[in-house]
BADO-154991 format. One record per residue (C-alpha): residue number from 1; residue in one letter; chain; x, z, y. Coordinates in Angstrom, 1 decimal, padded with zeros to 4 digits, always signed. Layout:
<r pos="NUM" code="a" unit="A" X="X" Z="Z" Y="Y"/>
...
//
This chain:
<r pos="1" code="x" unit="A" X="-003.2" Z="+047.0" Y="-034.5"/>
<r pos="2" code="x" unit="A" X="-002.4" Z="+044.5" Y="-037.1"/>
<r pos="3" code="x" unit="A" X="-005.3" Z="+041.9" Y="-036.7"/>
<r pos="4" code="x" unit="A" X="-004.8" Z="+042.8" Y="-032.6"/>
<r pos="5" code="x" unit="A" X="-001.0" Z="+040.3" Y="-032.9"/>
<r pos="6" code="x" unit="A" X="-002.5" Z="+037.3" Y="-034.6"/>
<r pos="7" code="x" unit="A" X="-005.5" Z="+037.1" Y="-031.9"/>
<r pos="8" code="x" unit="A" X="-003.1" Z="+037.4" Y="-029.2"/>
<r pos="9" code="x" unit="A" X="-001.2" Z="+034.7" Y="-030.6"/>
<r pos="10" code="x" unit="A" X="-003.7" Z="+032.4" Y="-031.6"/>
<r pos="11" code="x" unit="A" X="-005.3" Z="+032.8" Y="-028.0"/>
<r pos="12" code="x" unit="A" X="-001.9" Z="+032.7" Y="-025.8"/>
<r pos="13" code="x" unit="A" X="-001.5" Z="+029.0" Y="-027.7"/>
<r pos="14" code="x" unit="A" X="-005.0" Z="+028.2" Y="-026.8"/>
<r pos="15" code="x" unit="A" X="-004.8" Z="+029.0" Y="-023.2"/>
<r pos="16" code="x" unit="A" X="-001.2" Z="+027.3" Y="-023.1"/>
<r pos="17" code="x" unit="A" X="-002.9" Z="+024.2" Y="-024.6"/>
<r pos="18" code="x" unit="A" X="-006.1" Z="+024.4" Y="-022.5"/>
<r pos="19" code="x" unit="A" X="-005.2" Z="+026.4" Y="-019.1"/>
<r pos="20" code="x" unit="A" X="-003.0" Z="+023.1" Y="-018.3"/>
<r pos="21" code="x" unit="A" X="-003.8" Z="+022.3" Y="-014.8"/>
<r pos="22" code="x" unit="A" X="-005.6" Z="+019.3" Y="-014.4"/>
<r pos="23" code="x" unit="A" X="-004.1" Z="+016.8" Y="-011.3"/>
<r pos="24" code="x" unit="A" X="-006.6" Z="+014.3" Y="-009.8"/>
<r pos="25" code="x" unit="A" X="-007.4" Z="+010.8" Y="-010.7"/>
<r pos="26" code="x" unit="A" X="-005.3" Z="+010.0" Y="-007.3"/>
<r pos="27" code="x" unit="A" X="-002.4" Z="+012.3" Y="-007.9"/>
<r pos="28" code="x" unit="A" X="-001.8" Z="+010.3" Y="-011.1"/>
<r pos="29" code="x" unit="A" X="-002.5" Z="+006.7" Y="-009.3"/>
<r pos="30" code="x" unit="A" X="+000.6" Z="+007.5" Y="-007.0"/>
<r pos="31" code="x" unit="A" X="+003.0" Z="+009.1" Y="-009.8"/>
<r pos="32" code="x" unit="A" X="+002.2" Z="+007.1" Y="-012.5"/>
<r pos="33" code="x" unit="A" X="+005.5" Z="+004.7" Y="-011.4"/>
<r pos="34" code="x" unit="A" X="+007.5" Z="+003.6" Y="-008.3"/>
<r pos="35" code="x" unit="A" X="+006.1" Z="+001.5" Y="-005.5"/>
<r pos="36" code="x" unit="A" X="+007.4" Z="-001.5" Y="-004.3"/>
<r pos="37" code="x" unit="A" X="+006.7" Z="-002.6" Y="-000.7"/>
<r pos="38" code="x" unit="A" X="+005.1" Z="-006.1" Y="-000.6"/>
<r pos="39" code="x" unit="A" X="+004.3" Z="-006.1" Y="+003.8"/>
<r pos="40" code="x" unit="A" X="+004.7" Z="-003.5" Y="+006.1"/>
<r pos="41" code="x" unit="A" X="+003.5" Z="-004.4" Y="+009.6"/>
<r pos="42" code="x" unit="A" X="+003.7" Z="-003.0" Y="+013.0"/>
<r pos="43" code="x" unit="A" X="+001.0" Z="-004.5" Y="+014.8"/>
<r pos="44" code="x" unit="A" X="+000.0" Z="-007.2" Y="+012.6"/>
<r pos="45" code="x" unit="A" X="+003.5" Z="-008.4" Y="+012.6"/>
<r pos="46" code="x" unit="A" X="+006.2" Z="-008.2" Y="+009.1"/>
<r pos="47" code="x" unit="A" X="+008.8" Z="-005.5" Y="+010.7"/>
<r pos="48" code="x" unit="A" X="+010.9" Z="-005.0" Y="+007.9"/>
<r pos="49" code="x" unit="A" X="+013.6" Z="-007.2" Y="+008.5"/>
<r pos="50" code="x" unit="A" X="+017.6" Z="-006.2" Y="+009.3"/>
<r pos="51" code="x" unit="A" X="+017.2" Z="-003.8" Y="+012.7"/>
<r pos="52" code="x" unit="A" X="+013.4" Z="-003.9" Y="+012.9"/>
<r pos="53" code="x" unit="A" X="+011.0" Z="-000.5" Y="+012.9"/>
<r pos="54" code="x" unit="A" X="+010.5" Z="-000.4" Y="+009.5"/>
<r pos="55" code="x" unit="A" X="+013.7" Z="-001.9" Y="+008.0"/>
<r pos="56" code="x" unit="A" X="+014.4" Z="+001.4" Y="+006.2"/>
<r pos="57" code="x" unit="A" X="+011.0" Z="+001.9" Y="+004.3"/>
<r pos="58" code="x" unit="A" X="+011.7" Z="-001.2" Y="+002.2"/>
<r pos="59" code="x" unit="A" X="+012.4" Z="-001.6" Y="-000.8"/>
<r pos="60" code="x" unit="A" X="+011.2" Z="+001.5" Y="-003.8"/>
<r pos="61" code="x" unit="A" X="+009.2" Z="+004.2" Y="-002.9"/>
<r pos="62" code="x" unit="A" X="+008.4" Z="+007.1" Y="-005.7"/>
<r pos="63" code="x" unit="A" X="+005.8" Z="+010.0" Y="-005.4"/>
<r pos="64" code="x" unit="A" X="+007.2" Z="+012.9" Y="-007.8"/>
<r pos="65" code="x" unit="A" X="+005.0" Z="+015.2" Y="-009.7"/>
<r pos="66" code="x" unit="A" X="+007.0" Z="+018.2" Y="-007.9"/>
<r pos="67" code="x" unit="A" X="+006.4" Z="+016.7" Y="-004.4"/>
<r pos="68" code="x" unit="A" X="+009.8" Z="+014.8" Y="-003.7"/>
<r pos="69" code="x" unit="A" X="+010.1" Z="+011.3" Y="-003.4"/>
<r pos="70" code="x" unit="A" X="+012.1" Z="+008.6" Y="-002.1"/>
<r pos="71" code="x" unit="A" X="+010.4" Z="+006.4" Y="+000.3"/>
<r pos="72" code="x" unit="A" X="+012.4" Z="+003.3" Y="+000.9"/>
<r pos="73" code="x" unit="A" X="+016.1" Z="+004.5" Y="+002.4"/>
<r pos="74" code="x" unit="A" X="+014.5" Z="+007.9" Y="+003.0"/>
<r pos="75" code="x" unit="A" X="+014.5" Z="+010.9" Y="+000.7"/>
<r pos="76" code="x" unit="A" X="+012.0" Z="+013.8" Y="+001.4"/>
<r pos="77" code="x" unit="A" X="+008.8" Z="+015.4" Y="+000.1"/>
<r pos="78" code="x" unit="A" X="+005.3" Z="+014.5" Y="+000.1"/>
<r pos="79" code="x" unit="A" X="+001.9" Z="+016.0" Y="-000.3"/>
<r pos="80" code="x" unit="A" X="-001.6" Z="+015.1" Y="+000.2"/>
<r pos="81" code="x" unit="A" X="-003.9" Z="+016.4" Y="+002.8"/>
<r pos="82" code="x" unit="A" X="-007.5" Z="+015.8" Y="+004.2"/>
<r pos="83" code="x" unit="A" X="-009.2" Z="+016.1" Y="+000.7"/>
<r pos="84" code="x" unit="A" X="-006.6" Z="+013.4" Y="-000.6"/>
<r pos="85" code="x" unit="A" X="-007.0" Z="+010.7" Y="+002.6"/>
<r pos="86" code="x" unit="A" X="-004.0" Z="+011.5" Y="+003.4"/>
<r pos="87" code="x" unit="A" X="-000.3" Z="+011.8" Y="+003.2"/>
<r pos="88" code="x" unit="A" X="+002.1" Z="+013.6" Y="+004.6"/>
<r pos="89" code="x" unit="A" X="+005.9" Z="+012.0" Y="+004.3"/>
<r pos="90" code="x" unit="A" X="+008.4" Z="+014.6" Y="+005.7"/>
<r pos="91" code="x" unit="A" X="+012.5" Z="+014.1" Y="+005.8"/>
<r pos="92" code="x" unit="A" X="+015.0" Z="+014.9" Y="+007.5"/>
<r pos="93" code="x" unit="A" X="+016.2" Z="+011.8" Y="+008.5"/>
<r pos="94" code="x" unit="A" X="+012.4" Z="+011.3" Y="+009.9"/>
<r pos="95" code="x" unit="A" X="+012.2" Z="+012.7" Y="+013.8"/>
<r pos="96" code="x" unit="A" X="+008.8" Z="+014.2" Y="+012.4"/>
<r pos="97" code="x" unit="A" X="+006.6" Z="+014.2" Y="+009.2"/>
<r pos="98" code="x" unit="A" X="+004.3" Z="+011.0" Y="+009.1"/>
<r pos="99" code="x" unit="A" X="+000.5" Z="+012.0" Y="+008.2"/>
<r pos="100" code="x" unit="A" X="-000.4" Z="+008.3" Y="+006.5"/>
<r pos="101" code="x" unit="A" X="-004.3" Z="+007.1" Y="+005.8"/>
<r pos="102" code="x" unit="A" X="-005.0" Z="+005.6" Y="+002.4"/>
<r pos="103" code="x" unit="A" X="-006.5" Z="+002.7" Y="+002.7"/>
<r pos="104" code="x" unit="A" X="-006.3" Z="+002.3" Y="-000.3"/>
<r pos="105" code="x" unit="A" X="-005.1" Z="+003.3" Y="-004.5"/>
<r pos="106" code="x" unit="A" X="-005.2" Z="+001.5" Y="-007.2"/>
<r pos="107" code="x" unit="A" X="-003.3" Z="+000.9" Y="-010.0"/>
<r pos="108" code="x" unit="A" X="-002.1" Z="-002.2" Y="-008.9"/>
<r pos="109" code="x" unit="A" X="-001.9" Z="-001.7" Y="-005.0"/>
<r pos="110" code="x" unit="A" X="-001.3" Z="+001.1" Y="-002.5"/>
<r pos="111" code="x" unit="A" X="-002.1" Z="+000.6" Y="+001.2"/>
<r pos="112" code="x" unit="A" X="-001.2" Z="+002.7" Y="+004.1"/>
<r pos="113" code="x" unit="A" X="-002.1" Z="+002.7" Y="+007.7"/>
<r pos="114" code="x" unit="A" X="-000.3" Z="+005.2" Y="+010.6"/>
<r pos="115" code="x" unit="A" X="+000.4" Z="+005.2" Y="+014.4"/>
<r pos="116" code="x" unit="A" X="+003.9" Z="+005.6" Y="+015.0"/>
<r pos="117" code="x" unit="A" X="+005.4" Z="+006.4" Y="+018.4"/>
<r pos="118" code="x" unit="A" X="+008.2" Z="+004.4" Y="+020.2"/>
<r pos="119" code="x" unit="A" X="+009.8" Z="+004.5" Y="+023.3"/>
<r pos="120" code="x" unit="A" X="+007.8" Z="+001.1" Y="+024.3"/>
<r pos="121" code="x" unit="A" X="+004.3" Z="+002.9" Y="+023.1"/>
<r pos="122" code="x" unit="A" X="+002.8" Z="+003.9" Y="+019.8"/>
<r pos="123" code="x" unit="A" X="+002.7" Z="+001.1" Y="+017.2"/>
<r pos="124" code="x" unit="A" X="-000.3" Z="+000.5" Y="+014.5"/>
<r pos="125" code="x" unit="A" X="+001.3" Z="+000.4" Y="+011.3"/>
<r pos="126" code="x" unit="A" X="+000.3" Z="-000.6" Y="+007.7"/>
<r pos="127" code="x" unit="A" X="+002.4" Z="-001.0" Y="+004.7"/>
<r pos="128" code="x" unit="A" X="+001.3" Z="-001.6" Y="+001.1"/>
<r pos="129" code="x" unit="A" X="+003.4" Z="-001.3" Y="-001.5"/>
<r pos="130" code="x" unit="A" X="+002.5" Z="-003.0" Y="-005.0"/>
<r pos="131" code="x" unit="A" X="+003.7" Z="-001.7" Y="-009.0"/>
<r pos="132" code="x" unit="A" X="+007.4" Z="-001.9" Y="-009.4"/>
//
């Protein structure tokens, strides 16, 4: 029983050292620090002035490790879908969760495309954002 304890021990710290989960090369890419948005268009055209469609997604947007985030004005939670194409941006203050193609992740850049729907017709957004 005695030499049972300091196996136990010695392979409950190895497991706790090595067992971590591993997160994807992508899931680190978006964490790694907040976003700041450098364009985000609504077909082809800059709408993120005072009043426009995307007025409220300017500014700092974070991707948490625990899957909340704040995405401009909006606060919510995030997760990626599609074998990590995509994300989904849920809030409250959204009328319904946005499913967003990444166009692309980098270190330095993160790009975004989406339809959106409006009252006038759906919209062809893209946004990137750039290393705050």
């Amino acid at each position: 029983m005695k030499n049972i304890v300091p196996w136990l021990l010695i392979t409950v710290l190895v497991c706790a050292t090595s067992c971590k989960e591993k997160t994807s090369e992508r899931f680190d890419l978006l964490t790694s620090h907040a976003w700041t948005s450098d364009s985000l268009l609504a077909d082809g055209v800059e709408a993120s002035g005072q009043g426009e469609l995307l007025e409220k997604f300017k500014g700092n947007i974070e991707f948490n490790v625990d899957g909340s985030g704040t995405f401009g004005q909006y606060t919510g939670t995030w997760m990626f879908v599609d074998n990590q194409t995509n994300l989904v941006i849920e809030s409250p203050e959204l009328a319904a969760a946005l499913t967003t193609h990444i166009v692309e992740l980098k270190n330095t850049s993160l790009k975004v495309t989406f339809v959106y729907p409006t009252l006038e017709g759906t919209k062809n957004i893209r946004m990137t954002f750039k290393p705050k």
